[in-house]
Every structure is written in structure tokens, then in C-alpha cells.
C-alpha positions as CSV (number, residue, x, y, z in Angstrom):
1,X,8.0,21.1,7.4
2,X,9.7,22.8,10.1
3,X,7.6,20.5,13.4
4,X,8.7,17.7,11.0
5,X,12.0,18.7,11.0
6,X,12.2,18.8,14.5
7,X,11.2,15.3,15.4
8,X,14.3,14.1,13.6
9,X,17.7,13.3,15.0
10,X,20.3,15.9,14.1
11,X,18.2,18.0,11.7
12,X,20.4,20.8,12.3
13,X,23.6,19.5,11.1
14,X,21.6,17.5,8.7
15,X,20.3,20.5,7.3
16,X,23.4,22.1,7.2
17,X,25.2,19.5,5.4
18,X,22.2,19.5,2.8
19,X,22.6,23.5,2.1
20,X,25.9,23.2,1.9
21,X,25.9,20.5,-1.5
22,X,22.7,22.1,-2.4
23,X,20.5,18.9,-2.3
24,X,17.2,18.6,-0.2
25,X,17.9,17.8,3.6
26,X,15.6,14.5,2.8
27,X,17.1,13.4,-0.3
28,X,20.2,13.8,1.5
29,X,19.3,11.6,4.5
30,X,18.2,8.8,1.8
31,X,21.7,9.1,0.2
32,X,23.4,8.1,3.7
33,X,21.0,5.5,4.3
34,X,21.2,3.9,1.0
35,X,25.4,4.3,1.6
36,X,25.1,2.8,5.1
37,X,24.1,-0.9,3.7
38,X,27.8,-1.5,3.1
39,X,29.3,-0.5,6.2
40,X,26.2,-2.5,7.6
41,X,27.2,-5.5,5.3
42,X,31.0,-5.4,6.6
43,X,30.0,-5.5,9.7
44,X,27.4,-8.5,9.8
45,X,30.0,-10.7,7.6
46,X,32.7,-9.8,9.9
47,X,31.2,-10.5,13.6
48,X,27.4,-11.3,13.1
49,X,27.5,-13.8,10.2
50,X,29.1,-16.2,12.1
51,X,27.2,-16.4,15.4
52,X,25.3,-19.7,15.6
53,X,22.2,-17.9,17.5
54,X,19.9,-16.7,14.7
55,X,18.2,-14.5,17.4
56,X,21.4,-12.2,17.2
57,X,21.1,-12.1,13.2
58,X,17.2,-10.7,13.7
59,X,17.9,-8.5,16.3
60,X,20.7,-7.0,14.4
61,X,18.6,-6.7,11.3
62,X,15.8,-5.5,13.1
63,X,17.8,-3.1,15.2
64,X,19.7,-1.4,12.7
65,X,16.8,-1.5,9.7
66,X,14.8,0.6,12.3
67,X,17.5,2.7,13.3
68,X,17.9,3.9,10.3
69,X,14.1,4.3,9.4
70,X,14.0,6.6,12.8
71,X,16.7,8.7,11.3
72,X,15.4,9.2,8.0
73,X,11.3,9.6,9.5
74,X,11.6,10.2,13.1
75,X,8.2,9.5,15.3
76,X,6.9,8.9,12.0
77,X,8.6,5.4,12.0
78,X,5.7,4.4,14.1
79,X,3.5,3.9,11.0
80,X,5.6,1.0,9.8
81,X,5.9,-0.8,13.4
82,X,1.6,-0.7,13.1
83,X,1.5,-2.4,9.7
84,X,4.1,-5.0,10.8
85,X,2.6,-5.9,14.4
86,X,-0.9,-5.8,12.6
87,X,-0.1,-8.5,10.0
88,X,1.7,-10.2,12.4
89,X,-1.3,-10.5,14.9
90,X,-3.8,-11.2,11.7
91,X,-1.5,-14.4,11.0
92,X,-1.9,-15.7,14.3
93,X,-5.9,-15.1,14.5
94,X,-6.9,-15.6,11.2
95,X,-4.4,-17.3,8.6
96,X,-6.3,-20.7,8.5
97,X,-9.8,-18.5,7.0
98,X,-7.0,-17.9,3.8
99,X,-10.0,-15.5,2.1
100,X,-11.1,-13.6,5.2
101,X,-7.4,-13.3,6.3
102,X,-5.8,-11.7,2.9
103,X,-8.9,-9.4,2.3
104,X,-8.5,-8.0,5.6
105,X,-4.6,-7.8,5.5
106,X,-4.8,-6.6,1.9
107,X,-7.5,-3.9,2.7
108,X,-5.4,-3.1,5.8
109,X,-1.9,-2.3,4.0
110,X,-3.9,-0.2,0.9
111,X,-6.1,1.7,2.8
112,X,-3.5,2.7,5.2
113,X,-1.1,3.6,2.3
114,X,-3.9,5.3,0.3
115,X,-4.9,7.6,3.9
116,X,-1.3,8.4,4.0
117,X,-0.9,9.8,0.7
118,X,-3.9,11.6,1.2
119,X,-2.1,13.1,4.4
120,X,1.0,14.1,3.0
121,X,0.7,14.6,-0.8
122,X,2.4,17.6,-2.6
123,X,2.7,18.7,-6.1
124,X,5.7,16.9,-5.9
125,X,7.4,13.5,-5.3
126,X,7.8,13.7,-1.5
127,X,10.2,12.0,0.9
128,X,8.1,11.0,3.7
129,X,7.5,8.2,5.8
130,X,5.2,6.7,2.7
131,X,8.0,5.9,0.7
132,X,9.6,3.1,2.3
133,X,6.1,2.5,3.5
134,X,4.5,1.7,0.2
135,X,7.3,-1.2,-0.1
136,X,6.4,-2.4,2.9
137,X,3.1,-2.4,2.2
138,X,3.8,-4.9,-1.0
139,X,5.9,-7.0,1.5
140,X,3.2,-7.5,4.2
141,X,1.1,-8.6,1.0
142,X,3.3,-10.6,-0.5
143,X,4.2,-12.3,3.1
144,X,0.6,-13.0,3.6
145,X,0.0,-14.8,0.5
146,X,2.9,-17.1,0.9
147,X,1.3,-17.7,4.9
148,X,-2.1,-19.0,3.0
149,X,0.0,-20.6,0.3
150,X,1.9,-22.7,3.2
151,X,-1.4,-24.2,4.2
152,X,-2.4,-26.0,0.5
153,X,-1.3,-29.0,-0.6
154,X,2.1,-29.2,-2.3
155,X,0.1,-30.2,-5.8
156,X,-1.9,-27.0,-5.5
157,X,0.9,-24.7,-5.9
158,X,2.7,-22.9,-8.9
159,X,6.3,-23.2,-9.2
160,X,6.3,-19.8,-8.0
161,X,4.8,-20.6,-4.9
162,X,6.2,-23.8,-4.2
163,X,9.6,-21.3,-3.9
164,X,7.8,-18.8,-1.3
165,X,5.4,-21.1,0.4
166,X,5.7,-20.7,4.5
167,X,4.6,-23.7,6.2
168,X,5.2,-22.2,9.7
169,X,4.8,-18.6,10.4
170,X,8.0,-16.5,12.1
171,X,8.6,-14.9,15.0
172,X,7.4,-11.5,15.6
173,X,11.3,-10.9,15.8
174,X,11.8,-12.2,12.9
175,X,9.1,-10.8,10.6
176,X,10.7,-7.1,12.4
177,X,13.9,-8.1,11.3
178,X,12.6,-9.5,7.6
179,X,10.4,-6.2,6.8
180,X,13.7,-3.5,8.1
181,X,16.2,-5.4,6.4
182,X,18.8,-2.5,5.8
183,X,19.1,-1.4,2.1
184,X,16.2,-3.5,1.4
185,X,12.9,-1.5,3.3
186,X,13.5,1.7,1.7
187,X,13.5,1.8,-1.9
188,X,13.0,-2.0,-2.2
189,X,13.8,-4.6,-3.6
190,X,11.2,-6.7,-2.9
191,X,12.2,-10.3,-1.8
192,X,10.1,-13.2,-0.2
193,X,10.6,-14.0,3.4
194,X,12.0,-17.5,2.4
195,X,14.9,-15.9,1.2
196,X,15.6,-14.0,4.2
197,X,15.4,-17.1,6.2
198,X,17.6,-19.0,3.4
199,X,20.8,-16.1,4.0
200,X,20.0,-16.2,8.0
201,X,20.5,-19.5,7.9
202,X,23.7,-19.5,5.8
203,X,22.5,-21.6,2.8
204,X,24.4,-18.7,0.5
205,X,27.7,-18.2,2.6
206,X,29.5,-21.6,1.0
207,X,29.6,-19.2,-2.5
208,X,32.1,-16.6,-2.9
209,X,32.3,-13.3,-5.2
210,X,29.4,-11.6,-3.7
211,X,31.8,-8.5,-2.4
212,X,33.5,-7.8,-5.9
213,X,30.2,-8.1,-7.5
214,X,28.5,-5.7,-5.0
215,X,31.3,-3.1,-5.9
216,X,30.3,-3.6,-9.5
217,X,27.4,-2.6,-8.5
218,X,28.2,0.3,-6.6
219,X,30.3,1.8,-9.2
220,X,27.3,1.7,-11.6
221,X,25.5,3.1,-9.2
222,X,27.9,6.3,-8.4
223,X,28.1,6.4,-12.1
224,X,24.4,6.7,-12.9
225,X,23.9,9.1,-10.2
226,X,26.4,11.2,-11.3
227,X,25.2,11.5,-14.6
228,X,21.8,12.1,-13.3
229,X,23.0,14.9,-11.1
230,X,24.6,17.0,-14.1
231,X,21.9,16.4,-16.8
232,X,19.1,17.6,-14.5
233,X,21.0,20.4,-13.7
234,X,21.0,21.6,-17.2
235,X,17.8,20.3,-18.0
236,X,15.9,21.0,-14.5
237,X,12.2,19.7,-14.5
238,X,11.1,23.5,-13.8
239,X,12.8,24.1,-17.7
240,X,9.8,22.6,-19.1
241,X,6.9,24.7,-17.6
242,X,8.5,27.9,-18.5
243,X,7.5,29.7,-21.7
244,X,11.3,29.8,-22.9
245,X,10.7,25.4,-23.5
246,X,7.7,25.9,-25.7
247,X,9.4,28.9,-28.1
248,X,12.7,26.3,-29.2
249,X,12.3,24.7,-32.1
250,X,9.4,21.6,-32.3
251,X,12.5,18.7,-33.0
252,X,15.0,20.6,-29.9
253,X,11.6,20.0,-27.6
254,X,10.8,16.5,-28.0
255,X,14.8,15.4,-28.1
256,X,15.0,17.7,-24.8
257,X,12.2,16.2,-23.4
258,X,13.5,12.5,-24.4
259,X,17.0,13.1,-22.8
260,X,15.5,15.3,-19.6
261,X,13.6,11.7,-19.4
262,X,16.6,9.7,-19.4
263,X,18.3,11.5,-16.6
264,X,15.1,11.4,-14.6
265,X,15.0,7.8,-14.9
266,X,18.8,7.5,-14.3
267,X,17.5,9.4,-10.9
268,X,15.4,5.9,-9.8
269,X,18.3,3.1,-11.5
270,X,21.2,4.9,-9.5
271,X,19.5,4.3,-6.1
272,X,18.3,0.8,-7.3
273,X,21.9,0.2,-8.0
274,X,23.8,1.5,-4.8
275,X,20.9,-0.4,-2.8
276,X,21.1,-3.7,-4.8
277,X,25.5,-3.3,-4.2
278,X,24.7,-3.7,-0.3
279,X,22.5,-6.6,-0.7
280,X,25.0,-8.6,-2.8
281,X,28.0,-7.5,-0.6
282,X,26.1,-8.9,2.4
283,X,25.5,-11.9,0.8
284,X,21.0,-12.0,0.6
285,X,20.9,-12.5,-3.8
286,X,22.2,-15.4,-4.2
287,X,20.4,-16.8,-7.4
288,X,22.7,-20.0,-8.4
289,X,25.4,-20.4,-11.2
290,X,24.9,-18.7,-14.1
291,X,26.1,-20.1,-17.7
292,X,29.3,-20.5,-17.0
293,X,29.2,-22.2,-13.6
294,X,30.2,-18.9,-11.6
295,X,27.7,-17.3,-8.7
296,X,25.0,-15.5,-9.7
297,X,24.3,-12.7,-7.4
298,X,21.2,-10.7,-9.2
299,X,18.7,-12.5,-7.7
300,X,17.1,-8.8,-6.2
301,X,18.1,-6.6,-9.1
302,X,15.7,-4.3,-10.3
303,X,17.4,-3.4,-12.8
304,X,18.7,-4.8,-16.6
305,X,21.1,-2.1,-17.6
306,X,22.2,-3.8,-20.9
307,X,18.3,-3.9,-22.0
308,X,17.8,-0.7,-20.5
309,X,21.1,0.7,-22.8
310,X,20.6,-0.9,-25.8
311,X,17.0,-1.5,-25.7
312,X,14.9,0.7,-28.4
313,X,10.8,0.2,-27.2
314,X,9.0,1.1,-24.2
315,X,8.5,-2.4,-23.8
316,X,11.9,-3.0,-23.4
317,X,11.9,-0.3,-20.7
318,X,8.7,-1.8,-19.0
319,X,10.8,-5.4,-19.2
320,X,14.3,-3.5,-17.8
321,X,13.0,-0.9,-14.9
322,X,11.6,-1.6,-11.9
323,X,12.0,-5.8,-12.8
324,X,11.5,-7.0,-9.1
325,X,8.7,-4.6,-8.3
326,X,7.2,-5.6,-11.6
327,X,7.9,-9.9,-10.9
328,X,6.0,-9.1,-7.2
329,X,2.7,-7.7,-9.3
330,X,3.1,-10.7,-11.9
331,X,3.6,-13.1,-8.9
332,X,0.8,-11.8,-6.6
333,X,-1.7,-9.8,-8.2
334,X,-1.4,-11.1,-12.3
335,X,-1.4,-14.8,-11.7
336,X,-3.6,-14.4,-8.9
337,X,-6.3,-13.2,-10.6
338,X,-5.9,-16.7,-13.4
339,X,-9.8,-17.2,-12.7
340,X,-10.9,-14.4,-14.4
341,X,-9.7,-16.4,-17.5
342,X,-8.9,-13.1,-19.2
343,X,-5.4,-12.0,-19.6
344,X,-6.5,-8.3,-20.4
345,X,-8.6,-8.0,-17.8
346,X,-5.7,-9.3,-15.4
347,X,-3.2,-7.3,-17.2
348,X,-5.3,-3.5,-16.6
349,X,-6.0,-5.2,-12.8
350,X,-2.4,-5.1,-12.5
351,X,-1.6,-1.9,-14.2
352,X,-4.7,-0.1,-11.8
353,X,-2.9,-1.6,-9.0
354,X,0.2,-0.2,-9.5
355,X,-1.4,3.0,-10.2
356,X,-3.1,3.0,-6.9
357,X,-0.4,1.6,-5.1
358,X,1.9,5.2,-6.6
359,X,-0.9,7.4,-5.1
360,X,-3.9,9.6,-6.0
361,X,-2.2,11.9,-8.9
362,X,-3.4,11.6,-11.9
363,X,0.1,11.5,-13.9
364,X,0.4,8.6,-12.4
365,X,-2.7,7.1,-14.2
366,X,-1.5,8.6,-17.1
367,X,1.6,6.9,-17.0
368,X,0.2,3.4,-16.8
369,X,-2.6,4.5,-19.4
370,X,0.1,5.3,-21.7
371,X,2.5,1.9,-20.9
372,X,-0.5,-0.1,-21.9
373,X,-1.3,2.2,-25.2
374,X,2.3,2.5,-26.0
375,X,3.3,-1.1,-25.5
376,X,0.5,-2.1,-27.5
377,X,0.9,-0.4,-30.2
378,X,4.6,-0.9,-30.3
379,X,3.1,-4.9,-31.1
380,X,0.7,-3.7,-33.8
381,X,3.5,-2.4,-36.0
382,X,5.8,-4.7,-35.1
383,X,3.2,-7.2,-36.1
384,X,2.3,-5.4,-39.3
385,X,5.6,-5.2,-40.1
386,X,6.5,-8.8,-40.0
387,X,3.5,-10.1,-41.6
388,X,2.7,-7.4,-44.5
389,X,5.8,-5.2,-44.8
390,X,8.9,-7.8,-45.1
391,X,7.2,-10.2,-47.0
392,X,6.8,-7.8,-50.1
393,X,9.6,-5.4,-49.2
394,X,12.1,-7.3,-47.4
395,X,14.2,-8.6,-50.3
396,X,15.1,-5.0,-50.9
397,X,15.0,-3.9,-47.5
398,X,17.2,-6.1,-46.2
399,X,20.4,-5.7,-48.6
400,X,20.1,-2.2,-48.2
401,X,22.6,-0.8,-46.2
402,X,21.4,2.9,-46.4
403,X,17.6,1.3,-44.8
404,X,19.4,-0.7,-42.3
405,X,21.3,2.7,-41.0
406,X,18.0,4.6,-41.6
407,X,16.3,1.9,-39.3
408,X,18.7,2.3,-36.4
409,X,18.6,5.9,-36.1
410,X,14.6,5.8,-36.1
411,X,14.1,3.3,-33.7
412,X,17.2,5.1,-31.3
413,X,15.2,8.1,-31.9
414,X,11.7,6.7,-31.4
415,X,13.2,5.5,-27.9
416,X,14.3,8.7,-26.8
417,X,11.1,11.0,-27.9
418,X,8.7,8.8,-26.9
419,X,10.2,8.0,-23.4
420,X,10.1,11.8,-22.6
421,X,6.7,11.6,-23.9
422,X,5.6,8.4,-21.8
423,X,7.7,9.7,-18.2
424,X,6.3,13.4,-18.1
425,X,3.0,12.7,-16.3
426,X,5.3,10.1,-13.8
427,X,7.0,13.4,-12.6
428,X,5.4,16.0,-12.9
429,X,2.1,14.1,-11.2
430,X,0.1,17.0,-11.4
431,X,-2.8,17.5,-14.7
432,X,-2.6,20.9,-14.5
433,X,1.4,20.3,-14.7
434,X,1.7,17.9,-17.4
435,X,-0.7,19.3,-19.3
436,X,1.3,22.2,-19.7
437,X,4.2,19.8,-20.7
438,X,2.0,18.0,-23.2
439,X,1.0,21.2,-25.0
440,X,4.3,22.4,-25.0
441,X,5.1,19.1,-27.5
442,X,2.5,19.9,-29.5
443,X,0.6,16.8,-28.1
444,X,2.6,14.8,-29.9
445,X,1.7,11.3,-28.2
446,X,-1.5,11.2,-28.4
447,X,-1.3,12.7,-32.4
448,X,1.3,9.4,-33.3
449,X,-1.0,6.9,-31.3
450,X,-4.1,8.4,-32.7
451,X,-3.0,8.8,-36.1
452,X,-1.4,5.0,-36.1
453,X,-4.7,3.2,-34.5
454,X,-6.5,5.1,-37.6
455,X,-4.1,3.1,-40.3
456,X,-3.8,-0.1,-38.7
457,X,-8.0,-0.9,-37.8
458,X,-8.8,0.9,-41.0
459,X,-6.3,-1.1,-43.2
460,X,-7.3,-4.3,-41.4
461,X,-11.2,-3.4,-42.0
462,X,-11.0,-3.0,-46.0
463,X,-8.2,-5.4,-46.3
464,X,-10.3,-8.3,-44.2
465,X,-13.5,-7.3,-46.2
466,X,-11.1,-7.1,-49.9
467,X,-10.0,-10.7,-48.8
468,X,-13.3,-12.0,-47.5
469,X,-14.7,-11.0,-51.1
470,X,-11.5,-12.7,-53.0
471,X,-12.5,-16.0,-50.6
472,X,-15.8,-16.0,-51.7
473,X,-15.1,-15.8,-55.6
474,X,-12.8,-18.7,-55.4
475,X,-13.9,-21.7,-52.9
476,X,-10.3,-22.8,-52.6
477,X,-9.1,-19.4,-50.7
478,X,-9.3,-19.7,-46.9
479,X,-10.3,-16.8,-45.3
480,X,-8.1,-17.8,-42.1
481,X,-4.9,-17.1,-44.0
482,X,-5.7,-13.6,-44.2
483,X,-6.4,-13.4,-40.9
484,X,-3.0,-14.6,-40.1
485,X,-1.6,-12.1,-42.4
486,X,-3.2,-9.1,-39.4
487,X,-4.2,-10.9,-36.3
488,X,-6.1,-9.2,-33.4
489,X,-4.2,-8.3,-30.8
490,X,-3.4,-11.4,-28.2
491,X,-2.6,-10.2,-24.6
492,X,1.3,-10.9,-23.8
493,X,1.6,-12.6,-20.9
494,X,3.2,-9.7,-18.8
495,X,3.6,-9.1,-15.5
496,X,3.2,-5.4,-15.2
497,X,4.4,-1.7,-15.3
């Protein structure tokens, strides 16, 4: 750490500053660089914005982007400059053999990621240079499908990819400027190059409202981070390895665990949030009029915080965090892989993906184990529910105030327990970490999903056969409508995480 430290500008007042508000000296430098996307955005809508020469509008992006790369990494910016020049070069040499050209650009970008990790990796979510690199890794992929989608026929192409399709390739210039955009390389978001191109251009300056909204933004952002910042320090993720977590109470531990959750996730949203600000005060998220004819300036957020507030499933987490990360796997790996003609099969391809994409550690397979598990069982009772609860029960059920109060505060605290449950591999990364975690709770995921898969295949078993039996006594009974009563699972069309 220290010959690392000493590649980088200023590490000495850097790490000063850092020990004095007793935060890491990288988490620190992130902070500033996150902040630094407004008085970047000031700046370009001020004096840059309204130069006619678009060469000036890449340099500046390009110039500043890696600027601020270099003071976050160092020398270490050098890996990102490789994987940029290299997909620049493959476009040139190769784009027109589309298969040969995204195998090798896709094999490129993972296997360099996947060697970094393997370089770098700790028992802990580290700061390197593979941070931002593993979103620029998704945006030289991205970039290099919509190249190969550029050369089909307009007829061939989804809606999708009719909106990213490039028909000429950029400028080395401009694909420098595109992958550092400021507030956009390092924690994402993830946006095409066509919309780069779009706001260089100016197609989004004619609409106003972009500056209030990005301070909108920002506030949330300060909020969130602020709460994050005082519930993890007094529920710190060290808390729950230490013996003193597993002697509370069994119902303190899994509503600890739920809320420690939270404020890790709040951790991810607060960034997401400050960054997303400085994209919509400089003007790149334009996404049209919303309902009531105003400007719509979420076209990059990554996150939904009313679903993520009020929402009470994982699903409705999987569908509120992370949303453009998750719209780039549905976009370029889920409906990519159409031919298979199998939406699980698509559905695990993009789970593993993502998986892959996070790194070697196994909580991270975990995680995406348990989103799939989770979210599917979360469809089996709602399913069972609908079709074989309500219709005998739901009279009652339904004009009963005490039920519909009972209801709330289950599903409330369903979301809370089971999100500790679902996020604990995610940070603590490490088997012999979470494990201890997990056996702390009693193993109480696995026990609920367990226990529930139990009920619902042996209940569908006898009740099938008990209806099968009925069908075949009286010739009139259709066998189907008992199998609409309990359906097999169908895959949801999802796009990922």
C-alpha cells in the first residue's frame, strides 16, 4: 500500500485530510471526485458548452475525466488508456467480421478485468484502479455491440438497438472523451455512446430544469450518505463476526442484520445519487417530457428511491438498485442470447455474468444464487396466494382490518430480514466470513426457502394427483383448470441482478 501510495499526487495531504475525518485516504479521494462533477458541469455550461468546435467539448471531457482518474489511481490509470486504445484499434481492423470482432473485444475486456482482480483482491471491497475499470469494461462492450449493430440493416434491429446503433465509428478523441466522461467512468452510469454524441452536439440544451433537478439530486444524495455514515457506525460490519452478535436475542439479530443491510446499501445509492446530480446539472440525461409535459432528466438514474422506500420484496429491490447497470445486462447480454430460446437459461447467463463481472469471491455468487432463489420464490407464494388462498379466504380477509395491519407489518418486516439475509455474502465476500454471519442467524435463509419449496412442490404434487383422480371420475372436469389453479413457474422476463 505504501509504493501505491506514492505514485499518487498529493498522498501526503491526502492522507492527512483522510485521518483527520477518519475515513480511508481512497474512499476519501472517490468522495472529491464524485463532488468534482458539479464544479466540472459549471464550468462546461458556462464557457465550453457553447464553443461551436466539438473537438474542444472531447478534449475537455477527455482531459479532465483522465485527470481525475490519475488522481484517484495514479500510473495505474494506464490500464484504462489500454482497454480504450485496444477497442479502438479492434474497430478499425476487425468490426466488419461482427463475430470475430465482439469475441475478441469481449474476451479482451473480461479477461483483463478478471487478471486484475486476481492481482489486487483483498478480503475486502477494494478501491483500486478495477473499480472504475469494471465499468469501463461494460462500456467498451456495450460500444462494440452498437459498432456491429451499425452495420445490419435497419429491419434487423430491436428498438433497443435501433436507439444505440453507430453507423460510423468515432474518433479516437472521441471514444477518450466518451469512456472518461467526469462523474460518469467511476461508479457508472452506464450510457450508450449515442447519447454522448446527442449532448456534444447540443440536441438537449433547448430544455431547461436540468440544474434544479441535479440539486434534487444532490441533496438526496448528501442525505443518504449521511444516514449511511451514522448507522454503520453503530452497526459496523466487524459487529457481526464478533461473538457479542451471535449471544443477543435470535429476533435483535435478524432485525440488526436487516437494518446493518439498509445502511450498507444506502452506502452504493448515496454515490449513485451525488454522481447521477452532476450528470443532470451538466445537461447528458435528458430522457423527454414526462406526464405532465415537463423535462425528464432521469434518463441515467440508477436508482428508483420511491420503489426502493416503499417497496416490500427483493424483487422490488432487484427492479430499484443498480437499474442502469441492470438495463445494460438486459440490453446486451439477456436479449442477446434470444437464440437460446430459453428465458431461464438467459436469465442464470446473465446472473453468472454479473457474478463474474463483480470478481472471484464467492459471496458474490452467493448473492446472485440467492436473487434468483429469493425472487423466485417471492413468485411462488405470491402465485399461491392469488390462486388458492384469496379465492377461499379473501372474503374474510379482505374486510378485516386487524389482517390488513397484520399484512403490512409482515411484508415491512419480511423486507427488512431478508434483505440483511440476501446482502451479507455481497459484503463480506469472503465464505469463511459470511459463513460465520450465516451461522450467527441461525441459517435462517436457507431454513425459510427450504422449508417453503417443501410446501409448495409437495402441495402441488398431491393436490395435482387429488385433482387428476376427481378428473378421471367425472369426464366433464378438465384437468387444465387445476393446473391453472398452481402453474409451474414461467421465467419473468428480467433483465438481471
Amino acid at each position: 500500500m505504501a509504493e501505491f501510495a506514492e505514485v499518487l499526487p498529493h498522498s501526503g495531504l491526502m492522507d492527512g485530510i483522510a485521518s483527520g475525518v477518519g475515513v480511508p485516504v481512497e474512499a476519501l479521494r472517490l468522495l472529491l471526485t464524485i463532488l468534482a462533477g458539479y464544479p466540472v458541469a459549471a464550468f462546461y455550461q458556462k464557457l465550453i458548452a457553447v464553443i461551436a468546435d466539438k473537438t474542444v467539448h472531447h478534449m475537455f471531457f477527455a482531459g479532465c475525466g483522465a485527470g481525475l482518474c490519475y488522481f484517484n489511481y495514479g500510473r495505474d490509470t494506464y490500464h484504462s488508456l489500454i482497454a480504450i486504445v485496444t477497442t479502438y484499434f479492434l474497430v478499425l481492423l476487425v468490426r466488419k467480421k461482427t463475430k470475430i470482432f465482439l469475441a475478441i473485444n469481449f474476451v479482451f475486456h473480461m479477461s483483463y478485468l478478471l487478471l486484475g482482480y486476481f492481482y489486487t483482491s483483498s478480503n475486502d471491497y477494494d478501491i483500486l484502479w478495477t473499480m472504475p475499470h469494471c465499468i469501463l469494461v461494460l462500456r467498451m462492450i456495450g460500444y462494440g455491440f452498437d459498432i456491429t449493430d451499425g452495420l445490419k440493416e435497419e429491419s434487423e434491429l430491436s428498438k433497443d438497438q435501433k436507439e444505440t446503433a453507430l453507423k460510423e465509428p468515432p474518433s479516437l478523441l472521441e471514444l477518450l472523451a466518451f469512456s472518461y466522461f467526469p462523474s460518469g467512468f467511476l461508479v457508472g452510469p452506464q450510457f450508450p455512446f449515442r447519447r454522448y454524441k446527442a449532448f456534444v452536439d447540443g440536441e438537449f440544451r433547448q430544455h431547461g430544469g436540468n440544474v434544479e433537478a441535479g440539486i434534487r439530486r444532490f441533496g438526496a444524495g448528501a442525505f443518504y450518505l449521511i444516514v449511511c455514515q451514522v448507522g454503520l457506525r453503530y452497526l459496523p460490519d466487524s459487529y457481526f463476526l464478533t461473538p457479542e452478535f451471535a449471544q443477543v436475542s435470535f429476533i435483535k439479530r435478524i432485525y440488526f442484520l436487516g437494518f446493518w443491510a439498509k445502511f450498507s446499501l444506502y452506502k452504493y445509492i448515496s454515490c449513485w445519487l451525488l454522481t447521477e446530480g452532476a450528470l443532470i446539472c451538466i445537461g447528458l440525461t435528458y430522457k423527454g417530457e414526462d406526464k405532465n409535459g415537463e423535462p425528464d432528466w432521469s434518463g441515467c438514474s440508477n436508482v428508483k428511491l420511491k420503489l426502493l422506500e416503499t417497496g416490500n420484496t427483493m424483487e422490488h429491490y432487484v427492479q430499484s438498485f443498480n437499474v442502469n447497470t441492470n438495463q445494460w445486462v438486459g440490453q446486451y447480454v439477456y436479449k442477446r442470447l434470444k437464440f437460446l430460446n430459453n428465458r431461464t437459461i438467459s436469465y442464470g447467463a446473465a446472473l453468472g455474468f454479473l457474478a463474474v463481472w463483480h470478481g472471484y469471491h464467492s459471496g458474490y455468487y452467493m448473492t446472485f444464487l440467492m436473487e434468483y432463489m429469493v425472487v423466485s420464490t417471492e413468485k411462488q407464494i405470491t402465485r399461491f396466494y392469488t390462486k388458492v388462498v384469496l379465492p377461499q379466504w379473501g372474503h374474510i380477509l379482505n374486510n378485516s382490518d386487524i389482517y390488513k395491519l397484520l399484512y403490512f407489518i409482515t411484508l415491512k418486516s419480511y423486507n427488512i430480514v431478508f434483505m440483511g439475509w440476501c446482502l451479507t455474502a455481497f459484503v463480506f465476500l469472503k465464505y469463511e466470513r459470511w459463513i460465520v454471519v450465516y451461522g450467527a442467524v441461525s441459517y435462517y435463509g436457507f431454513t425459510l426457502l427450504i422449508l417453503w419449496a417443501a410446501f409448495y412442490h409437495t402441495y402441488n404434487h398431491f393436490f395435482r394427483s387429488s385433482s387428476r383422480k376427481v378428473a378421471g371420475e367425472d369426464p366433464k372436469l378438465e384437468d387444465k383448470s387445476t393446473d391453472k389453479l398452481i402453474e409451474e413457474k414461467k421465467p419473468e422476463d428480467k433483465k438481471s441482478e
